[in-house]
RODO-2510 file (C-alpha; in nm, 4 decimals, decimal comma):
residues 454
     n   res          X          Y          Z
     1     x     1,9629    -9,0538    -4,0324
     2     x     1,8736    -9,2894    -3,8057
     3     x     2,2294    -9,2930    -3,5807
     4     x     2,2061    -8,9413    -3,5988
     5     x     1,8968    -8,9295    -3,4417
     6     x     2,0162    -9,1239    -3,1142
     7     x     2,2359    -8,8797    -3,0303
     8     x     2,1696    -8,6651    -2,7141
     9     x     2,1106    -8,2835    -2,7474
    10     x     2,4188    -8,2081    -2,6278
    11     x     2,5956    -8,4642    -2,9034
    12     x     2,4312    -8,2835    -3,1591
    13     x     2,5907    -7,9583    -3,0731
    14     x     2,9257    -8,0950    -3,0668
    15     x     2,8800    -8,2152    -3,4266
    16     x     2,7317    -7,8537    -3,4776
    17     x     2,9830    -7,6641    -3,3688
    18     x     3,2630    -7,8686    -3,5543
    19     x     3,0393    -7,8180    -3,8758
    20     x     3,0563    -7,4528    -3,8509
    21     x     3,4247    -7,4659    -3,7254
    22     x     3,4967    -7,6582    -3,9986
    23     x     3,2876    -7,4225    -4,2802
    24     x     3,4823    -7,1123    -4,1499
    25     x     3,2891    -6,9625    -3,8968
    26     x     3,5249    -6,7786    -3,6040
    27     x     3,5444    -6,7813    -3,2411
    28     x     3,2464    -7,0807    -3,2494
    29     x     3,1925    -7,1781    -2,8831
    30     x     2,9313    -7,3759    -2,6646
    31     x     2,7019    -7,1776    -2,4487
    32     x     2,6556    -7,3163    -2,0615
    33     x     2,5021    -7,6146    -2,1000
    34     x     2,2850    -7,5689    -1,7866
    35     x     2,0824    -7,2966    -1,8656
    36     x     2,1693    -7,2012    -2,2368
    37     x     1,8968    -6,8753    -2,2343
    38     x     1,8087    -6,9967    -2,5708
    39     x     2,1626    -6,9365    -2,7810
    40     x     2,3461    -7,2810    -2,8048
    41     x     2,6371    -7,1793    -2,9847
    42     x     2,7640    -6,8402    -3,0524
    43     x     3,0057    -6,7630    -3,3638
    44     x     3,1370    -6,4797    -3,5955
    45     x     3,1507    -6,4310    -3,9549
    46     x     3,3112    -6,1108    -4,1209
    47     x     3,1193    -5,9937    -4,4446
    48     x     3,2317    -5,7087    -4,6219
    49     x     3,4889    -5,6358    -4,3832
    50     x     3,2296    -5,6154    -4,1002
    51     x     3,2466    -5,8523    -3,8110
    52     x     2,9116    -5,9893    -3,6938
    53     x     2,7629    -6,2243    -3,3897
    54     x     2,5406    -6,5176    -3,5115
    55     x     2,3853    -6,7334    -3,2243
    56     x     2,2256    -7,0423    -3,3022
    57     x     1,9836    -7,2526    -3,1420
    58     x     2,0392    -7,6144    -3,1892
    59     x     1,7180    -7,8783    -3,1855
    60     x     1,7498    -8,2441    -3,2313
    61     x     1,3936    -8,2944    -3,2842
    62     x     1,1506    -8,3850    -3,5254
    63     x     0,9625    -8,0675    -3,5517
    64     x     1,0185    -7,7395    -3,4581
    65     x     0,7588    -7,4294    -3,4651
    66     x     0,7245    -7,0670    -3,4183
    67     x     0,7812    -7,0302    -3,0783
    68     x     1,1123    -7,1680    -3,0700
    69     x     1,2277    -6,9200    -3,3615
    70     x     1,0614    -6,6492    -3,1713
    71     x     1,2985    -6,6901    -2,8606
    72     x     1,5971    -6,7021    -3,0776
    73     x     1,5205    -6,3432    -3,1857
    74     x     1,4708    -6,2632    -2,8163
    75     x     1,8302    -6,3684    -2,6979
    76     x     1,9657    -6,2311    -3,0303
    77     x     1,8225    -5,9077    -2,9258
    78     x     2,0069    -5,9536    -2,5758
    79     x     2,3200    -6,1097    -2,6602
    80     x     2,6407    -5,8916    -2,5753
    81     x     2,8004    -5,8207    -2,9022
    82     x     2,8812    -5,4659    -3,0090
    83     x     2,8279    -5,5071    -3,3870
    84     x     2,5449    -5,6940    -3,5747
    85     x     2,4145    -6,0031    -3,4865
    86     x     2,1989    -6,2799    -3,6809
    87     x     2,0640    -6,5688    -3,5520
    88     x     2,0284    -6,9426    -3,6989
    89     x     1,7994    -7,2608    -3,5926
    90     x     1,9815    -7,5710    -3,6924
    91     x     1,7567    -7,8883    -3,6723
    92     x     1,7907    -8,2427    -3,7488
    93     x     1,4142    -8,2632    -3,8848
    94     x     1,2256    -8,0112    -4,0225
    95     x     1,0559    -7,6201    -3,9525
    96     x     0,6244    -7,6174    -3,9162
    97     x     0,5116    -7,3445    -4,1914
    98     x     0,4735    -7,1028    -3,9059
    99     x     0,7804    -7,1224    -3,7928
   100     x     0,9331    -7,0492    -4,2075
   101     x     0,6861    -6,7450    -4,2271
   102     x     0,8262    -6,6046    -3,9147
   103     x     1,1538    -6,6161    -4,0343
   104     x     1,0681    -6,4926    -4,4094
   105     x     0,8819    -6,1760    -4,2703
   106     x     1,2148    -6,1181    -4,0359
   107     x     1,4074    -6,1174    -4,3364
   108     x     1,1551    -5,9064    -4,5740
   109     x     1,1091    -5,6771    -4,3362
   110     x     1,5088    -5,5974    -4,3084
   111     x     1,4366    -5,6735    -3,9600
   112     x     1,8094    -5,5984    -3,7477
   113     x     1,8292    -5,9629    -3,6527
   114     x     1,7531    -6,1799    -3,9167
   115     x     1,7472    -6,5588    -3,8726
   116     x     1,8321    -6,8372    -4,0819
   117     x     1,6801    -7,1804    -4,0934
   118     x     1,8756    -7,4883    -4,1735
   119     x     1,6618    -7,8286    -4,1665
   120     x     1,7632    -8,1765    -4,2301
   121     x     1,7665    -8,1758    -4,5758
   122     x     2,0226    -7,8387    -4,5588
   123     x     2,2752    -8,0551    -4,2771
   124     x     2,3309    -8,2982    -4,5632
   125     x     2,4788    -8,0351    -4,8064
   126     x     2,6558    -7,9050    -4,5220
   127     x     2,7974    -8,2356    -4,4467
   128     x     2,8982    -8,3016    -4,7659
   129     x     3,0972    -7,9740    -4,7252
   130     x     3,3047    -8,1052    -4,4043
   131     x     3,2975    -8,4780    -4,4334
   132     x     3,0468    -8,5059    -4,1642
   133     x     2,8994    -8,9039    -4,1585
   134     x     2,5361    -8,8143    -4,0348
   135     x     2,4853    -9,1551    -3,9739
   136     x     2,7405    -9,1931    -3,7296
   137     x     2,7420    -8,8263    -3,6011
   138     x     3,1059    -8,8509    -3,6245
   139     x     3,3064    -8,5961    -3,7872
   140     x     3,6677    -8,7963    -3,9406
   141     x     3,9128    -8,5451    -4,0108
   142     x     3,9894    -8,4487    -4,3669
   143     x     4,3012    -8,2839    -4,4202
   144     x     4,5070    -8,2377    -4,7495
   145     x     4,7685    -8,0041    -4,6454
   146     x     5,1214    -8,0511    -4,5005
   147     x     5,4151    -7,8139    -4,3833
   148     x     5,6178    -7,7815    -4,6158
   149     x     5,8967    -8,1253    -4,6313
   150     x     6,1709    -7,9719    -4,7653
   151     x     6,3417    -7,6565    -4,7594
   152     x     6,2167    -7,4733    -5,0906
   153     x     6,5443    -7,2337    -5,1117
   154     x     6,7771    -7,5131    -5,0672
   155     x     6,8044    -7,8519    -5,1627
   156     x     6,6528    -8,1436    -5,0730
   157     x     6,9408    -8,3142    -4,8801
   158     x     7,0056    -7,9773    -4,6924
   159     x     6,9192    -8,1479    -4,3590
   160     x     7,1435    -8,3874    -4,4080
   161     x     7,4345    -8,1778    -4,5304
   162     x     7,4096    -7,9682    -4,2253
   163     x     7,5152    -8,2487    -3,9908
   164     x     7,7460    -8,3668    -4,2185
   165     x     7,9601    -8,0602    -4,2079
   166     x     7,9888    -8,0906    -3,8396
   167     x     8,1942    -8,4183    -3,9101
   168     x     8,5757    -8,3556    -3,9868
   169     x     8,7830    -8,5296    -4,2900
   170     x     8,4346    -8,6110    -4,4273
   171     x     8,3247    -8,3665    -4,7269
   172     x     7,8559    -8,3260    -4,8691
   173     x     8,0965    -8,3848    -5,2067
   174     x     8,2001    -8,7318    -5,1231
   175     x     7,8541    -8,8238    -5,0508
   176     x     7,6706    -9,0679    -5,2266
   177     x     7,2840    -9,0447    -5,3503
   178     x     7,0589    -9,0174    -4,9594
   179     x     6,7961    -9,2500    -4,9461
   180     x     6,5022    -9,0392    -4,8313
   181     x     6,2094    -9,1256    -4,6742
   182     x     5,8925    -8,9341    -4,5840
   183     x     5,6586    -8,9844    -4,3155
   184     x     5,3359    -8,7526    -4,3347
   185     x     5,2001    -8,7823    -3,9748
   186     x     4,8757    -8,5945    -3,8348
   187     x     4,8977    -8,3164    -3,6121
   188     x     4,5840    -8,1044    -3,5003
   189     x     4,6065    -7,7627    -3,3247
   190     x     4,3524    -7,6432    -3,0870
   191     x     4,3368    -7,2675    -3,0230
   192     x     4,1209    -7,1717    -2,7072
   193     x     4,0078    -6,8588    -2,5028
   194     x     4,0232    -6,9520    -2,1118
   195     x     3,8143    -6,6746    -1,9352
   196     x     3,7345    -6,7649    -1,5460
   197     x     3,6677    -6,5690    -1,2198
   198     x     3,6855    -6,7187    -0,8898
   199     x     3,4896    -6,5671    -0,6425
   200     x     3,4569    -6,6313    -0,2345
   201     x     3,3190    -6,4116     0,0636
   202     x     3,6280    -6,1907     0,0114
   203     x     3,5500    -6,0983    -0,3131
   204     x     3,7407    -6,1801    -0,6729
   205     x     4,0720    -6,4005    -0,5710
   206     x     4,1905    -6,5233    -0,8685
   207     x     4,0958    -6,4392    -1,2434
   208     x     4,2099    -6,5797    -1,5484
   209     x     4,1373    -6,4085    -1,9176
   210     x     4,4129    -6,5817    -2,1762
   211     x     4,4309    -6,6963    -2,4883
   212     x     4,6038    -7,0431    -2,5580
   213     x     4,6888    -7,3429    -2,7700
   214     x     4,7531    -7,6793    -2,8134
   215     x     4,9299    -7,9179    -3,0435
   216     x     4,8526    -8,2760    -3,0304
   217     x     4,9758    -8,6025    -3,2236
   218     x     4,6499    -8,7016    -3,3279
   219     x     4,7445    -9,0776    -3,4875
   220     x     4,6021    -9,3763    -3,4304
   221     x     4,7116    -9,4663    -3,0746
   222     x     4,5028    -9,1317    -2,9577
   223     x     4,5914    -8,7953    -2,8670
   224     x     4,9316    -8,6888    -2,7003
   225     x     5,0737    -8,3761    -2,6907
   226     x     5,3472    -8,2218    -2,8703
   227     x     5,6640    -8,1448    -2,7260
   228     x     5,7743    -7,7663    -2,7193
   229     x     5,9847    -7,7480    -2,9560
   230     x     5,7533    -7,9980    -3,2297
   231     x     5,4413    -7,7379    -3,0963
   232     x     5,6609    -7,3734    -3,1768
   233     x     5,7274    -7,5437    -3,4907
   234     x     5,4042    -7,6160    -3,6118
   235     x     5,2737    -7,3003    -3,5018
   236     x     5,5365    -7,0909    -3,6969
   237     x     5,4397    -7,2549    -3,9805
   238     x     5,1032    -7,3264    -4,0637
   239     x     5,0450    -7,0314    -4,2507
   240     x     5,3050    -7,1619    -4,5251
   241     x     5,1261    -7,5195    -4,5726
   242     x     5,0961    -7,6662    -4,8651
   243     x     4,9325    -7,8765    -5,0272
   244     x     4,9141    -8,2518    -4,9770
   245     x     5,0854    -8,3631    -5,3464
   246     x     5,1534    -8,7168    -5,3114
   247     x     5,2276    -8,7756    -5,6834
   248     x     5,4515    -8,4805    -5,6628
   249     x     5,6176    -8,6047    -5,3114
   250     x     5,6845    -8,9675    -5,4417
   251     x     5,9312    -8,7806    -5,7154
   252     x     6,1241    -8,6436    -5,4178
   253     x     6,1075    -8,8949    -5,1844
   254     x     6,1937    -9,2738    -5,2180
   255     x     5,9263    -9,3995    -4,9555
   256     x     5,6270    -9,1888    -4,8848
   257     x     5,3746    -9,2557    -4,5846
   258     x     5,0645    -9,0990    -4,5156
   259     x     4,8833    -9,1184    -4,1713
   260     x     4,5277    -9,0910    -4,1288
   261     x     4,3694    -8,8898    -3,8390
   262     x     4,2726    -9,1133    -3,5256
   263     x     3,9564    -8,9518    -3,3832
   264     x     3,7154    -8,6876    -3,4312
   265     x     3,7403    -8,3271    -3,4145
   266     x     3,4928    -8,3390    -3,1011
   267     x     3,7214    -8,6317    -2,9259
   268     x     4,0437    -8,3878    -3,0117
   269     x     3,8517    -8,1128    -2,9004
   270     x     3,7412    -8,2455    -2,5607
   271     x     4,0917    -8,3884    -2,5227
   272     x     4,2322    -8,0337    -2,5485
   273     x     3,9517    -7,8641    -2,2880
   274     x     4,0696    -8,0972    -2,0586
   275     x     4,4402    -8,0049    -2,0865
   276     x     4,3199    -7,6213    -2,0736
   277     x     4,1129    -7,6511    -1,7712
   278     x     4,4733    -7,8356    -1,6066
   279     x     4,7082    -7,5987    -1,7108
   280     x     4,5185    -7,3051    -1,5862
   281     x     4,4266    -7,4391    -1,2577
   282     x     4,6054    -7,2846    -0,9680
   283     x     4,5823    -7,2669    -0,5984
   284     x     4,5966    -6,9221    -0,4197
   285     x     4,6193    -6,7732    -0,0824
   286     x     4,3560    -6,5232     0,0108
   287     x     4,2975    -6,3620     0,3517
   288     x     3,9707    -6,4185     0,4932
   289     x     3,7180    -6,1103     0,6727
   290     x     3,8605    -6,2879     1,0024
   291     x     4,2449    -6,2133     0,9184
   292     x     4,2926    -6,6024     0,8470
   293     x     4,4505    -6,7228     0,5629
   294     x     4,2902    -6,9965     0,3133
   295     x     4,4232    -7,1866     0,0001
   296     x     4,1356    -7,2156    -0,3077
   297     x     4,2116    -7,4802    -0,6077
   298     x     4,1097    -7,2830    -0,8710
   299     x     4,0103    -7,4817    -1,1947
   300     x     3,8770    -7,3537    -1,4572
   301     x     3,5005    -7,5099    -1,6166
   302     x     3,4340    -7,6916    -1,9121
   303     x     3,2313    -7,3570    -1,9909
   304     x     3,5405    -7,1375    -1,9320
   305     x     3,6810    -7,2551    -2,2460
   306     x     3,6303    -7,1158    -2,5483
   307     x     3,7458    -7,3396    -2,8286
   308     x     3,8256    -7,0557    -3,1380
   309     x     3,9895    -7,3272    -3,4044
   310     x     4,0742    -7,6553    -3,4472
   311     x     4,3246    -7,6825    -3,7197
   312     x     4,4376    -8,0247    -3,8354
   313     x     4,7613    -8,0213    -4,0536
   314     x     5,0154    -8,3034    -4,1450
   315     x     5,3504    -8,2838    -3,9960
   316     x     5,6129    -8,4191    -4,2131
   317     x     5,9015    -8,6392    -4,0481
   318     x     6,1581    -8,6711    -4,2942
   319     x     6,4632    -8,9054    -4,2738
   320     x     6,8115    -8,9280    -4,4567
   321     x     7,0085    -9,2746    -4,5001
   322     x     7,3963    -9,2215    -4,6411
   323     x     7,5601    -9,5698    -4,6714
   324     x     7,9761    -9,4982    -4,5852
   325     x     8,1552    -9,8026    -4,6804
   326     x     8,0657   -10,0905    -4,3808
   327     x     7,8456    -9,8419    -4,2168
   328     x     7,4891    -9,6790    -4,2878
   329     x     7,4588    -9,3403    -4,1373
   330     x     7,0748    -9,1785    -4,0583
   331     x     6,9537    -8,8524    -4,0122
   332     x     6,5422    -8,8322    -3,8950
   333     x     6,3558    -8,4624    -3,8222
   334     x     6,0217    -8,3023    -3,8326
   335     x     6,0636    -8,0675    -4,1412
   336     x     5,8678    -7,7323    -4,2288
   337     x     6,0685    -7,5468    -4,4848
   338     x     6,3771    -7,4455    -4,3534
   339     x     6,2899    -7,5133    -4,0166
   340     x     6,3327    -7,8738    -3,8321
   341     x     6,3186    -8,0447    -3,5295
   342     x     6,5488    -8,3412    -3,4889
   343     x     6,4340    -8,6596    -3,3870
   344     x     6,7327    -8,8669    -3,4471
   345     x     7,0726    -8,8007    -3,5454
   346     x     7,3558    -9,0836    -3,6039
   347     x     7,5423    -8,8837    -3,8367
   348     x     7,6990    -8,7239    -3,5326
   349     x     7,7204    -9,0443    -3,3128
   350     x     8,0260    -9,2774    -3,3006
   351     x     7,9428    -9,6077    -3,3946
   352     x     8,1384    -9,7498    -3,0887
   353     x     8,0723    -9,6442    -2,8057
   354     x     7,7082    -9,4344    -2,9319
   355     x     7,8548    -9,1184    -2,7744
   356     x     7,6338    -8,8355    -2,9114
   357     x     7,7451    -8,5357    -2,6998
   358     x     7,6463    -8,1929    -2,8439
   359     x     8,0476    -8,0678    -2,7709
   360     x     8,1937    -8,3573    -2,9201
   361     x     8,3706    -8,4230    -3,2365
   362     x     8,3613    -8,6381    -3,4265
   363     x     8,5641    -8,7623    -3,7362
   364     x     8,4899    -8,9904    -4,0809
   365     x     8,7097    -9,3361    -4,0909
   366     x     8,7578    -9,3654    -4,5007
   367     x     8,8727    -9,7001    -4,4026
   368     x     8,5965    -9,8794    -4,3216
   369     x     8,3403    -9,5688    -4,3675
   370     x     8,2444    -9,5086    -3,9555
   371     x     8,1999    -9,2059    -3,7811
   372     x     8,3821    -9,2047    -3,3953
   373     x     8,4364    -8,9915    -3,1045
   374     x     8,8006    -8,8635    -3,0341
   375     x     8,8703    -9,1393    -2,8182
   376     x     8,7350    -9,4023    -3,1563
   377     x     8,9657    -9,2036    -3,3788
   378     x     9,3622    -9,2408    -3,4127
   379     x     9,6327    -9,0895    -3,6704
   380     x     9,7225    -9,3579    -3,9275
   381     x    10,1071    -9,3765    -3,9211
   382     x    10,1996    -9,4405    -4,2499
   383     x     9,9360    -9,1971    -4,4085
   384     x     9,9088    -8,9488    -4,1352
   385     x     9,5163    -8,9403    -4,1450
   386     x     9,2426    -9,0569    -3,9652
   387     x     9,1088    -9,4385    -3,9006
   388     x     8,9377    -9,5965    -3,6162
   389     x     9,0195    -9,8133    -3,3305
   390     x     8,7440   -10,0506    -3,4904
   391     x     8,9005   -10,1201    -3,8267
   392     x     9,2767   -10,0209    -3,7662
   393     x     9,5652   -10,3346    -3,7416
   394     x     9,7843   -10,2134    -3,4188
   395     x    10,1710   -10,2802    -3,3234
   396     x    10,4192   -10,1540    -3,0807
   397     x    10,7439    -9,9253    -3,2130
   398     x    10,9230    -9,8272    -2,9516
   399     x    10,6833    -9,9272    -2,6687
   400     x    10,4086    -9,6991    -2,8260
   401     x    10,0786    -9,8708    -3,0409
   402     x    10,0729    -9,7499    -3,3941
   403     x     9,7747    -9,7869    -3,5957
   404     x     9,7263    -9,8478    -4,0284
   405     x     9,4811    -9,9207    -4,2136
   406     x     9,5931   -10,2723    -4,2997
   407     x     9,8502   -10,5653    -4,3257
   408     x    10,0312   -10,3950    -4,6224
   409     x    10,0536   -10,0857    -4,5170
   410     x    10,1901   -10,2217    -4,1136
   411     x    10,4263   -10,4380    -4,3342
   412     x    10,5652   -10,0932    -4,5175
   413     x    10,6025    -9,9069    -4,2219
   414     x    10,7875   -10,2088    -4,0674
   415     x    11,0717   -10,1834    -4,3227
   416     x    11,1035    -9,8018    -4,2808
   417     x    11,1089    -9,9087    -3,9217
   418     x    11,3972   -10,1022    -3,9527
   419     x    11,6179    -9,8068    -4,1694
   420     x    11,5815    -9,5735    -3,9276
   421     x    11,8384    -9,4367    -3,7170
   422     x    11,8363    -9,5225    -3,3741
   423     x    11,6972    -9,1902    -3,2702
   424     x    11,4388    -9,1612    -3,5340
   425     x    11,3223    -9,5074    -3,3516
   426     x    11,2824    -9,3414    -3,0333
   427     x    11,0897    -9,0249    -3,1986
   428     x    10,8174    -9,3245    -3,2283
   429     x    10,7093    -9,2744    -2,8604
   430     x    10,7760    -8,9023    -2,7860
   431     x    10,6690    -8,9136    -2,3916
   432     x    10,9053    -9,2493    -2,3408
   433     x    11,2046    -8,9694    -2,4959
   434     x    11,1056    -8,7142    -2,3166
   435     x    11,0864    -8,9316    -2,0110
   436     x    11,4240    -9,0273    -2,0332
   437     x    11,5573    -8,7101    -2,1358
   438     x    11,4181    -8,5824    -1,7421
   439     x    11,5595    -8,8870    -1,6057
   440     x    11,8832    -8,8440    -1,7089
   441     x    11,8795    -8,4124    -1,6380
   442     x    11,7881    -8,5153    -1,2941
   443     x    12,1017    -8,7924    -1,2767
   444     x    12,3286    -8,5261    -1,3823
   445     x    12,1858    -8,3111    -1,0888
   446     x    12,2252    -8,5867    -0,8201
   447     x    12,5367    -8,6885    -0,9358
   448     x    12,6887    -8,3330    -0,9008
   449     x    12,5565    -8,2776    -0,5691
   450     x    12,6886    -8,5831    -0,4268
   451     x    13,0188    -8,4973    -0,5653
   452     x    13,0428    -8,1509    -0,4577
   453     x    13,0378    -8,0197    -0,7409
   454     x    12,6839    -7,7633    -0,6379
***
């Protein structure tokens, strides 16, 4: 292990704690790193239905001996933890035969806090439970599960389908096969205890005891965090994820891509503290013992945060392509089950003008096979349904632009045109008749008052 062995002390327990995160230990966390009282990192494991406090000492040393195993028990025996507690010494080299018999007469003597001893040649079998590369010290995330990428009640298209009823004169029936694509991309969620008091002269001004959590796209460019909505998501879901099929997947979707995780679980992990110890910080007004008013920034420690899981999952992003005559029509979303997120939506988008208004509506050209905004779509005179201002052939009748779907059907329309009684031609341009018909009321009126008549 010879990389493994130029890490600091402090490396080491980061790799530490993600191994135990990462073998199902709870509530793992980092004790102060200034004056660590002889616990390094305190977790929880429930056995038998009974919750219980292990605190470990970590040492990145060759050799360690009795004495060190003998001021674990101390702190075990004054650690805060109203339940049972064990303790564990985690090294990268080995335990002197003093230091074994210790522990064995601990556990033979059903002593009440037992400690465990886990020496080089144990933190390969761990690793090989986690993925841990001790000669790198670097944990890579290994993750084979994904929300779910479709909706398991409904069909596969049902995304699709959903917009597509939104769109008038265009029918899911008429639809041809979707082209669907699948794009598997990692997410990791980081679930934290912040617990911070901020003290001055006055006494406690500001305290902070929450629990929070983060969800980060956690690809290749580095961590960045999850919008609200992709974040609520993910969180009301992960306890449905699946597993990561891709045989299976590849029968349901035509193109199937699979992201690999960027960084570490430590670099992830760090990442999040940092956005913990921002959110909580605040500044507050206190009033001094001399009646004057001060302002404290009050930001949380490294310390202060309690890292309780770090949960990496893939998110699925899922998009539909329909192809409408000229026209190829997309639909794009984060998927889990029956829940999405959009990410892009030209189904409901004109192809014109790219007006994608929530209120809008929008209507299916058979003609040429676009989708438009009202002001895109027009009444095809000879057919009476819709077509766009895109594909339609315009002339005048009567002063007002009529629009068909082609030269034949313009050429028709001309010939009824031409039968029609001269009032039926006016009937082509409604406001220009009803125009006149006001023009002439009001002639009538003028002409009677000038004559006397009223």
């Amino acid at each position: 292990m010879p990389i493994l062995d130029e890490l600091s002390g402090f490396e080491f327990e980061d790799v530490m704690e993600d191994v135990f995160r990462n073998l199902g230990y709870e509530n793992v966390r980092q004790a102060a790193k200034t004056a660590d009282e002889g616990r390094d990192i305190v977790m929880e494991e429930v056995v038998d239905g009974t919750r219980r406090s292990i605190v470990v000492e970590c040492k990145h040393t060759g050799s360690v001996g009795r004495p060190v195993v003998q001021k674990l028990h101390s702190a075990i025996a004054t650690h805060d933890f109203d339940g049972p507690k064990r303790g564990m010494v985690v090294t990268t080299g080995r335990f002197s035969g003093p230091a074994e018999e210790y522990a064995e007469r601990l556990d033979a003597n059903d002593d009440p806090y037992p400690i465990e001893l886990v020496d080089g040649r144990d933190l390969r079998e761990l690793a090989e439970e986690v993925g841990l590369d001790l000669y790198n010290g670097r944990i890579e995330v290994l993750c084979d599960e994904t929300l779910r990428p479709r909706d398991p009640t409904g069909t596969v298209d049902s995304p699709l389908f959903e917009v597509v009823r939104d769109v008038e004169n265009l029918s899911v029936a008429d639809l041809p096969p979707a082209d669907r694509r699948a794009h598997f991309q990692p997410v990791v969620v980081v679930s934290a205890r912040v617990q911070a008091t901020f003290e001055t002269s006055v006494g406690v001004v500001h305290r902070v005891d929450e629990a929070d959590a983060i969800a980060l796209h956690a690809g290749r460019g580095g961590p960045t965090p999850c919008s609200s909505a992709v974040a609520q998501l993910v969180a009301s879901n992960l306890s449905q994820a699946v597993d990561l099929d891709e045989d299976a997947f590849a029968e349901t979707f035509d193109d199937l891509v699979v992201d690999r995780f960027g960084q570490t679980q430590t670099e992830y992990k760090d990442w999040a503290v940092d956005r913990f110890r921002r959110r909580h910080t605040t500044t507050v007004r206190y009033t001094g013992d001399n009646n004057v008013t001060y302002t404290k920034e009050c930001e949380p420690r490294q310390s202060d945060i309690s890292v309780q899981s770090v949960t990496p999952i893939y998110l699925p992003q899922v998009r539909f392509g329909v192809t409408l005559g000229e026209y190829t029509h997309g639909y794009e979303a984060y998927v889990a089950g029956p829940s999405r997120v959009t990410v892009e939506d030209a189904v409901r988008r004109c192809v014109h003008c790219e007006t994608d208004a929530s209120d809008e509506t929008y209507t299916y050209c058979a003609n040429c096979g676009s989708i438009n905004c009202e002001r895109h779509t027009k009444t095809e005179r000879l057919e009476g349904t819709p077509v766009c201002t895109g594909c339609s052939v315009t002339e005048q009748f009567a002063f007002a632009t009529k629009h068909f779907y082609d030269e034949a059907n313009l050429e028709t329309f001309r010939e009824e045109y031409e039968a029609m009684a001269v009032h039926e031609k006016a009937m082509e341009n409604p406001p220009l008749v009803g125009g006149g018909a006001v023009t002439a009321v009001v002639l009538a009126l003028t002409l009677l008052v000038v004559t006397g008549v009223i």
